[in-house]
N, C-alpha and C positions, 0 to 999 in steps of 0.2 A: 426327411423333409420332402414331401411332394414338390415337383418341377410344375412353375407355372402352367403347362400344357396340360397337364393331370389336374393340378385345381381347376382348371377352369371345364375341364371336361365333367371333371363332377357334380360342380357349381350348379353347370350346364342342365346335368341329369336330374340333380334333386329336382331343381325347381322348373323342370319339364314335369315332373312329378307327381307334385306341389298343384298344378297351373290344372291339369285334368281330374285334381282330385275336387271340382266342385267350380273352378275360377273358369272363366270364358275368357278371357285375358290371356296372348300368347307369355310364354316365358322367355319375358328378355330382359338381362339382368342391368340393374342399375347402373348409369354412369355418372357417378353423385362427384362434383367436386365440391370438399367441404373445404370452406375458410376460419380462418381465426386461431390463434395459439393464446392461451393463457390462463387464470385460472378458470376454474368451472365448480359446480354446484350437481352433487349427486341424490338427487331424492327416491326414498326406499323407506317400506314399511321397519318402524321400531325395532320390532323381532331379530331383525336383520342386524342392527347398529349394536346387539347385546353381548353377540359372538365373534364369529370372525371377521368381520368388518373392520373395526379396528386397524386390527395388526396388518392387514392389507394395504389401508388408506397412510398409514405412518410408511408402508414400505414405500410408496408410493410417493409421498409428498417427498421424502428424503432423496428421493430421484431427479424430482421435478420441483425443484424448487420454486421456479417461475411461473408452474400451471397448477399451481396444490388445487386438492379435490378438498369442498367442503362440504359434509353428510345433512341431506335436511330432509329430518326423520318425516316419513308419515304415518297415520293413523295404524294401530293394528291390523283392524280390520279390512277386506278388500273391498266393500261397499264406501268404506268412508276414504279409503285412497283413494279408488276413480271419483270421489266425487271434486275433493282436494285437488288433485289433477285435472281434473276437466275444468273444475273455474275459472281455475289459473291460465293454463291454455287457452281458453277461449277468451282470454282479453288480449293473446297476444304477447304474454309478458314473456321475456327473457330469464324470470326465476330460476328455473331449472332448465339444465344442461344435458344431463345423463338422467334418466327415467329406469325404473325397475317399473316393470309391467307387468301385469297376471299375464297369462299365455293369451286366456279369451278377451285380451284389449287389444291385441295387436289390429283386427280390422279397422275397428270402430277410431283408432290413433290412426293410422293411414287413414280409410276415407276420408276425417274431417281436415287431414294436410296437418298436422299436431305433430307427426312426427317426419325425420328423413328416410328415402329408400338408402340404402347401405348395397355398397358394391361384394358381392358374395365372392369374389375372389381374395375378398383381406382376412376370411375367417378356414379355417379348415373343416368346411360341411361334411368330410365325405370321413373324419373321423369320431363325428359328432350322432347320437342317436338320431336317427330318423324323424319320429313322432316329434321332438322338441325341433328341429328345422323347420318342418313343417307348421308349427305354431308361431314362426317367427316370418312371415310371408304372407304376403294378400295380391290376390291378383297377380302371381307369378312372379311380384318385385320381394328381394329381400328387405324388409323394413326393423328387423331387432336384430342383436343377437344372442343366439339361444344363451342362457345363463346357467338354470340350474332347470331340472325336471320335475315329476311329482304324482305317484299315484297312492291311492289309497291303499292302508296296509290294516289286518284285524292282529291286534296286538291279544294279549290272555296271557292269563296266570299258570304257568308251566308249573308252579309249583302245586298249585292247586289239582290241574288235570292227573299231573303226574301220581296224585295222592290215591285219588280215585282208577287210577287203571285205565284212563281216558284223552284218545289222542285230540288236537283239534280238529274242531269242526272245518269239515269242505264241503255243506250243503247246508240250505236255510233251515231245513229240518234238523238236522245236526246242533245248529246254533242254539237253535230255541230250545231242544230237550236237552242240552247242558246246562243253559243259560236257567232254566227252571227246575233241574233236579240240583245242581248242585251249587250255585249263587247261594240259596235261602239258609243254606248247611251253615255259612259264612258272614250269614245275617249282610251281602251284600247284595247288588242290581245285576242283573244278566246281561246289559249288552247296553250299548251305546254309541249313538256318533255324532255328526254337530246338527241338532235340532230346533235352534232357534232360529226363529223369520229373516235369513239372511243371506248370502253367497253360499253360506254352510250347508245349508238346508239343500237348495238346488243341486250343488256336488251329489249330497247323500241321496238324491230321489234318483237322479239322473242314472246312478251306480246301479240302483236296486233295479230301474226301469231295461237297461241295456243289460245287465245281466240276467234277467227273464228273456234276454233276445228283443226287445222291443226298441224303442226308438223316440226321441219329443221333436225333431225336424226332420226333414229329408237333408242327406248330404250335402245338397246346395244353398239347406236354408232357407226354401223359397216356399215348402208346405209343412204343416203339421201332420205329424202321423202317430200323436200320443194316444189317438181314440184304438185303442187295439186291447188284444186279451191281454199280451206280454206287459204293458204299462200296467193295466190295472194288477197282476197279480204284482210288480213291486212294489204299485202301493199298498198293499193288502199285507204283505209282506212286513211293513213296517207300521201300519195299524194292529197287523193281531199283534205285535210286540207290544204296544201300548195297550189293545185293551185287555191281553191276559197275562201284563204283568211284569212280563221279564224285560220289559225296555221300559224303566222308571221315569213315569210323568216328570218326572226333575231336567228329564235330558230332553224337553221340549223349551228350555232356555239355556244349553249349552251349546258354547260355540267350541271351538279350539281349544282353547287355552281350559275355558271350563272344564269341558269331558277328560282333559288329560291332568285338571287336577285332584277330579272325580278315581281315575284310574289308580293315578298315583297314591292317594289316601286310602286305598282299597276300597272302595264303594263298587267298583265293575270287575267283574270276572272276566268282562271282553269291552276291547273299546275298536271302532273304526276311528282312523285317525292317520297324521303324514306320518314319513319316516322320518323329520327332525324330533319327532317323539322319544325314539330311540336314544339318542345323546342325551335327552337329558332326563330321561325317568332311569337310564345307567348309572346316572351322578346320584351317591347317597348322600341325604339332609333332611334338613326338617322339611316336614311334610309328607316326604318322600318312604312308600314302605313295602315299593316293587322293585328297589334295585338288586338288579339280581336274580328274580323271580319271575321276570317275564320271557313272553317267547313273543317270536312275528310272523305270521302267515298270509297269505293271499287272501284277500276278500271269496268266501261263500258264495254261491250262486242257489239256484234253483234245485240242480242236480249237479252240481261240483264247484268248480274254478268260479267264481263271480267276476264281473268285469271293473276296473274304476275308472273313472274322469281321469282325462290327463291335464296336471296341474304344472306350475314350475314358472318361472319368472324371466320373462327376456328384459335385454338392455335396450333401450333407444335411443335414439338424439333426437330433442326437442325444434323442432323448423325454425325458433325464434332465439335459440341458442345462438351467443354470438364469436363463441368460440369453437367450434366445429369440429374442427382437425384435433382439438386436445381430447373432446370428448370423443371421439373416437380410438384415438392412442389409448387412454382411461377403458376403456371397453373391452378394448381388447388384450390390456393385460388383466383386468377380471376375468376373464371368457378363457384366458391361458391354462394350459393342463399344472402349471405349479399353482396357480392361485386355486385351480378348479379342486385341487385335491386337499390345498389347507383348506378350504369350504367344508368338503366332505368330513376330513377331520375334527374341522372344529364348529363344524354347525349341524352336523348331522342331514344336511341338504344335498340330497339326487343332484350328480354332475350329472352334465352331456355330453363327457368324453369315455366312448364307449369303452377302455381300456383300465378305466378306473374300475368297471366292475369284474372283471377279474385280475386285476392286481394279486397278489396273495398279500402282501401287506396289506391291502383293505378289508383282505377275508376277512384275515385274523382279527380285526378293527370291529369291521360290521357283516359277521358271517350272514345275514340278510341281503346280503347284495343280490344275489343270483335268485332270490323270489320279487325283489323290489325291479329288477333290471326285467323279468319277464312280466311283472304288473303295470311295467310303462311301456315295454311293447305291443302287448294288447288292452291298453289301453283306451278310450276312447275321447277323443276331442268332443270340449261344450259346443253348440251350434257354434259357426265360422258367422257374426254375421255384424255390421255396423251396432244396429240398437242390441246388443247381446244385453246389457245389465236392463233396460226395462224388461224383457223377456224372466230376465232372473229374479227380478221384483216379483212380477205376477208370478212366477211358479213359487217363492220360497214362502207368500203370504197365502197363496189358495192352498198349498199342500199344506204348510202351518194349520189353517185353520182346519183341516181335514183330520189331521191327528191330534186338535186338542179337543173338535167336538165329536169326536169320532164318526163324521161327516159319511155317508153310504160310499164307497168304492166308485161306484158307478157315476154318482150324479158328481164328485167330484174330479173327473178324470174327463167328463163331457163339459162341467163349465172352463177347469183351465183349458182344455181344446179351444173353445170358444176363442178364451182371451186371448190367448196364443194367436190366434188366427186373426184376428184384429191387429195384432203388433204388429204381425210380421205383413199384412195387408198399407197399414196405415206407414210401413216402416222407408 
């Protein structure tokens, strides 16, 4: 156990860190006094409530008899949670208590005062991944805490490569001349990731753009820099997939849950997709006819390594929470390395304690750890910025419409510039 002097010198550092990486705001860490003990209301995407949630909230409630936690599910999706969330919020209401957040809410929750800053000395930052602290911070204050992490991983049929004498692909050229010589052998699609007009979509463009090297803001936020070569060749990247073939027009209306039960039925010889994929395309059942049979590797790039978005979910307390001090207590034994590793177990969800990925008990669990732990290191965060979901509007509907009309490269990489620049102008 670190001695208060050392948390707070850590505290200290991160979010000195944190504060230069793009905030003009010194780093000076919150002195929040929360009030209220009693019960509270935890809201968090469905997905979440299927697996290890559960058996958490019973440990819990069995503890705290007088502050029980009540689950109030939301939407799958992460468009239709911020918007559920933000409704509610903005009248003011005390509905919820404890908040599960995408990472790229955490500004847009701070600026509009929807959430509280949280004192960085009640959590252990300095054993926790880096990149997920950093998504839990605006302006130098800590405002969530990191919960779970998330980057994209290329799942494929290991048994299938394996057949052919074929390792997997670590380049986009790679991808595509397996994906088209030996998909069609198996009468299945060559490759897929979540392609319909939504949060999904922007992940996936965002991946392919930053790994050609290129960029859709400036680290601040405050200009567009998607007018470049490296943008245009990820889009290009993922048009020649659709118009020659080996990325089936199908996966222009799959999100998450679609592409991976596209995978699972054998339809894809490759899928981009999270690592809670792993837990459960593991689990044999109906439907189910990769258990077993799959492998997991790093996202492709250009000419090797590809890069992914850094995804994963922080906790917050609500400003109109009227019990404060429980949801915090509640926080932070979620965020505890015993809760954080029944997660990993039983949800197949990216902890933030960095000791879980080399566990050897987790090896042996999810010997993926050590390429998923280097895919969220270099990783890279969506823009840091208030309006981030209209930003991810216009890009997941102009890139949509680019890949189902097969829209020129060019003209549509200078109109979303445009809109872009409009947002973040009028923002």
């Amino acid at each position: 156990m670190r001695t208060m002097r050392s948390r707070l010198a850590v505290a200290a550092a991160l979010l000195t860190a944190i504060a230069t990486a793009g905030c003009s705001s010194p780093a000076t860490p919150a002195v929040t006094s929360l009030s209220g003990i009693g019960p509270i209301t935890f809201a968090t995407g469905k997905l979440d409530t299927a697996s290890y949630l559960p058996g958490l909230i019973g440990q819990w409630n069995s503890a705290h008899p007088r502050q029980r936690v009540t689950v109030v599910p939301l939407p799958d999706e992460a468009d239709d949670q911020h918007a559920q969330l933000v409704a509610n919020l903005q009248t003011g209401s005390s509905r919820y208590d404890v908040m599960s957040l995408d990472v790229v809410w955490t500004a847009e929750f701070a600026a509009n005062g929807w959430i509280v800053p949280l004192n960085p000395t009640s959590f252990e930052l300095g054993d926790l991944l880096r990149p997920a602290v950093a998504t839990a911070s605006y302006q130098g204050r800590l405002y969530a805490a990191p919960f779970t992490s998330n980057a994209g991983l290329l799942y494929y049929r290991k048994d299938i490569l394996a057949a052919a004498g074929r390792k997997p692909p670590h380049t986009w050229a790679q991808l595509a001349e397996l994906a088209q010589a030996l998909a069609p052998q198996y009468k299945m699609a060559g490759y897929a990731g979540q392609f319909a007009p939504y949060e999904g979509l922007t992940v996936n463009f965002a991946e392919a753009v930053q790994s050609a090297g290129g960029s859709i803001l400036s680290p601040d936020g405050t200009r567009v820099t998607l007018n470049s070569p490296q943008a245009r060749a990820g889009l290009r990247f993922l048009m020649d997939g659709i118009h020659q073939g080996w990325i089936p027009r199908a996966a222009l209306s799959y999100d998450e849950a679609g592409s991976q039960q596209a995978f699972e039925a054998g339809k894809l010889l490759f899928l981009r997709n999270w690592p809670y994929v792993y837990g459960q395309a593991s689990k044999p059942g109906p439907g189910n006819t990769v258990a077993g049979k799959f492998g997991v590797t790093a996202l492709p790039g250009p000419d090797g390594r590809g890069s992914s978005s850094l995804g994963g979910a922080n906790l917050a307390i609500s400003a109109f929470s009227r019990h404060q001090r429980t949801a915090l207590a509640f926080i932070k034994f979620l965020t505890s390395l015993p809760s954080e590793r029944r997660i990993l177990i039983e949800g197949s969800l990216p902890p933030v304690w960095t000791q879980l990925y080399t566990s050897q008990a987790m090896l042996r669990r999810f010997p993926y750890l050590p390429v998923l732990e280097k895919a969220i290191l270099s990783a890279k965060p969506r823009p840091v910025i208030p309006n981030y979901n209209q930003l991810s509007l216009a890009i997941s509907s102009t890139i949509h419409q680019a890949l189902e009309t097969n829209e020129p490269v060019n003209a549509a990489i200078t109109k979303l510039s445009r809109e872009l620049t409009s947002i973040i102008r009028n923002g």
